[in-house]
C-alpha positions, -999 to +999 in steps of 0.1 A: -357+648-502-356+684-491-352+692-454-384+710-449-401+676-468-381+656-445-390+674-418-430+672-424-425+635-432-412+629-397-434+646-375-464+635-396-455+600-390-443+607-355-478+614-347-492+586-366-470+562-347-478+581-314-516+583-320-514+544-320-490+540-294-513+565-271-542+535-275-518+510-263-512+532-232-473+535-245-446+562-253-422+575-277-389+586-268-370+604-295-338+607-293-313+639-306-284+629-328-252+643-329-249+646-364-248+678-386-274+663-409-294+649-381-333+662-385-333+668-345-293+676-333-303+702-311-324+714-276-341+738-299-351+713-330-362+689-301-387+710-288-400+723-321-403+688-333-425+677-298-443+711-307-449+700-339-463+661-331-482+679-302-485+644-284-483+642-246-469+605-250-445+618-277-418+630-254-373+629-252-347+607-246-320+625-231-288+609-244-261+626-223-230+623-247-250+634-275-261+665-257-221+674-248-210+665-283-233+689-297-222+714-267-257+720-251-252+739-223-259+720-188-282+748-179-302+746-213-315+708-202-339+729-181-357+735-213-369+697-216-384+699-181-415+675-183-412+664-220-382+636-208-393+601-215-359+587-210-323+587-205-291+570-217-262+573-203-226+568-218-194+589-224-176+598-253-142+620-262-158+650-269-154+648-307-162+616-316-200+596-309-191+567-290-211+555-264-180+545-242-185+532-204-193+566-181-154+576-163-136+566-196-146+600-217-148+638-206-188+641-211-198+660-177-223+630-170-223+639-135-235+675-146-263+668-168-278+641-145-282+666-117-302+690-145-322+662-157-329+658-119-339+695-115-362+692-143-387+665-121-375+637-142-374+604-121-376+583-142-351+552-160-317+556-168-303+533-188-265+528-199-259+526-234-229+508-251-229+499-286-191+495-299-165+477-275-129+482-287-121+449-273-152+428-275-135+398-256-137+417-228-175+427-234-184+413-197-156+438-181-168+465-204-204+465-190-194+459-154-169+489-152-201+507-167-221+497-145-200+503-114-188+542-126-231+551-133-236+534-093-212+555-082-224+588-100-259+576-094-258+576-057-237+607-051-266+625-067-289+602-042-308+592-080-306+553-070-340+541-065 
């Protein structure tokens, strides 16, 4: 399928889905991918896509690794002031997706919190991990998450 195709085919049923999700007083988060071939992999396809749906309850999710591995400026996060639905938080290595515990990567988390903050967002942040190098140790693995996004969490006074 084309890009431009693929493109039309996505934001028309992004606002189908959004249009029924608006009567059940719900929203979409979409999310931007780190991938070359991803349809939305950057700030700027973001916002042209929640142009494009036109749907107040059609909004982001801010995925923090995926915005450093795609080297958004901190600064440009500005840009997604009010269209933020939700956040997920996880590190990676800076080359590699891979939703690692926050403290074990070099994402700037700390950094793009406190521009999320700026933009009036208050709202959940949730930590995503999805691959475990040692999966008998799955438990450890979500408390040392949990623990390093505390810590960054309430130096930026963003617990609730």
């Amino acid at each position: 399928i084309p890009p431009a195709e693929q493109w039309r085919y996505a934001v028309e049923g992004t606002r189908s889905r959004g249009e029924y999700a608006a009567d059940l007083d719900l929203e979409i988060a979409i999310e931007l991918e780190p991938f070359r071939l991803s349809l939305i992999n950057s700030i700027d396809r973001m916002l042209q896509f929640l142009d494009e749906v036109a749907l107040p309850n059609v909004r982001a999710n801010c995925d923090i690794s995926h915005l450093y591995l795609v080297r958004t400026p901190v600064e440009e996060v500005a840009r997604l002031a009010g269209r933020i639905a939700h956040v997920h938080l996880s590190d990676c290595n800076g080359h590699t997706h891979g939703d690692l515990p926050p403290g074990r990567g070099v994402t700037p988390i700390a950094e793009y919190l406190a521009a999320i903050q700026r933009t009036g967002y208050d709202g959940v942040v949730s930590i995503e991990l999805e691959y475990s190098p040692e999966p008998d140790r799955i438990e450890a693995w979500v408390q040392e998450a949990y623990e390093q996004t505390d810590r960054i969490m309430r130096a930026l006074n963003a617990r609730h």
